[in-house]
C-alpha positions as CSV (number, residue, x, y, z in Angstrom):
1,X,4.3,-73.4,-41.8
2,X,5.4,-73.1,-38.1
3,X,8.6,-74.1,-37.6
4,X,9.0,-74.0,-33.8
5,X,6.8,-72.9,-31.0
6,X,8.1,-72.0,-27.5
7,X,6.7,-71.5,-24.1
8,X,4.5,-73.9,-22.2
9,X,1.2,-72.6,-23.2
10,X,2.1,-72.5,-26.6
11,X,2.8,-76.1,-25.9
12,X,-0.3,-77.3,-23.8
13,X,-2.4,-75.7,-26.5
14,X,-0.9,-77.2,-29.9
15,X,-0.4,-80.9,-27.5
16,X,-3.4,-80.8,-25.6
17,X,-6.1,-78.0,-27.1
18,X,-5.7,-76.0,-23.7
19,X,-3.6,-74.9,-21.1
20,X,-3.8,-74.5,-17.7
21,X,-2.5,-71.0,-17.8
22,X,-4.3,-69.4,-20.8
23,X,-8.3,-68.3,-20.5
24,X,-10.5,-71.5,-21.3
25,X,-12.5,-69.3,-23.1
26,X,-10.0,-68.2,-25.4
27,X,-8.5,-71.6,-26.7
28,X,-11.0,-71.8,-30.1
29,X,-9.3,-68.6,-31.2
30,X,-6.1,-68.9,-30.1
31,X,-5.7,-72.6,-31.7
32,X,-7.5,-71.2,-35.0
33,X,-4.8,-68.6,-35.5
34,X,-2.0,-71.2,-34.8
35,X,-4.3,-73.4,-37.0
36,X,-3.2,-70.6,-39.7
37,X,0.0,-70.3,-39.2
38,X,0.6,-73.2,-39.8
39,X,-1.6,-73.9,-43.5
40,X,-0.8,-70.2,-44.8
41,X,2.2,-70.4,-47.6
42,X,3.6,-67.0,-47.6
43,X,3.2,-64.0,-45.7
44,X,0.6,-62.0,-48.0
45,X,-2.1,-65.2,-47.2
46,X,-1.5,-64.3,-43.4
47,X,-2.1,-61.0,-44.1
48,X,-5.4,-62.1,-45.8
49,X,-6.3,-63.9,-42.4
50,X,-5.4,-60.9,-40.5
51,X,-7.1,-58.6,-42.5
52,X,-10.2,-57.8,-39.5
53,X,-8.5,-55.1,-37.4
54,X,-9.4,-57.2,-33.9
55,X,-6.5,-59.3,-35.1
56,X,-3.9,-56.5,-35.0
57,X,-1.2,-57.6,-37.5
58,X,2.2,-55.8,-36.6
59,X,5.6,-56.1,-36.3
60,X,6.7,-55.2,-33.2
61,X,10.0,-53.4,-31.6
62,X,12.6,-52.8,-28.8
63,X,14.0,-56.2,-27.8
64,X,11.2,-57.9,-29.9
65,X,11.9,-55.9,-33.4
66,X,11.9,-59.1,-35.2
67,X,9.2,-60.5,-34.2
68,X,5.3,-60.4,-35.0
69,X,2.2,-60.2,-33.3
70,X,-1.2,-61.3,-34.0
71,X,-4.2,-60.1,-31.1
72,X,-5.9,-63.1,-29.4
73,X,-7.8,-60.6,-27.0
74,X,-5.6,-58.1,-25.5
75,X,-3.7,-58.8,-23.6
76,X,-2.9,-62.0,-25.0
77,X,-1.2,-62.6,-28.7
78,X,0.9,-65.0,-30.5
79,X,4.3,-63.6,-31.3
80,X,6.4,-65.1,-34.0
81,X,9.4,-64.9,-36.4
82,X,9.1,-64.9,-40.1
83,X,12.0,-66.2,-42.4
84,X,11.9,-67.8,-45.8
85,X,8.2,-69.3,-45.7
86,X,8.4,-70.6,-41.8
87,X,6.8,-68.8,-39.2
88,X,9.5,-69.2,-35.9
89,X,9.7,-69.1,-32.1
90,X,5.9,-69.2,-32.2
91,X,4.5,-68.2,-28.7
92,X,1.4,-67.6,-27.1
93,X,1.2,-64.9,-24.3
94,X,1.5,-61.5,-23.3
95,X,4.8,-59.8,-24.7
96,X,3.8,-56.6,-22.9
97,X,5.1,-58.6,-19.3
């Protein structure tokens, strides 16, 4: 279950289904990988949903080491926090800026 999102286009696409600052073209995926965030129950299931390698499961590191990523389309990505069952500070963009 998601917990908390951050960042505006994180926002505009869970509010609205789009943002103004995120590929149109990109919204179905991105929203169906937020979709499963927030239905999986545990970790393992996402790692079920994440299993096609386009998605790029991994945990990432430096200032980000505990957070996760998940590949829209490079080089966007949702980035999140995993702690007992919630998925955290869920964000949509490119962590590489």
């Amino acid at each position: 279950m998601i917990k908390s999102v951050t960042g505006k286009i994180t926002k505009d696409l869970v509010q609205k289904g789009a943002s103004k600052r995120f590929p149109n073209r990109l919204n179905k995926r991105a929203i169906f990988l937020l979709m499963a965030l927030s239905d999986v129950n545990t970790f393992d299931d996402l790692k079920q949903i994440c299993e096609p390698p386009s998605l790029k499961l991994h945990k990432l590191k430096g200032n980000l080491k505990e957070f996760w990523s998940i590949t829209i389309e490079k080089p966007w990505c949702i980035i999140f926090r995993y702690e007992k069952g919630e998925f955290l500070d869920v964000e949509v963009g490119d962590y590489h800026d």
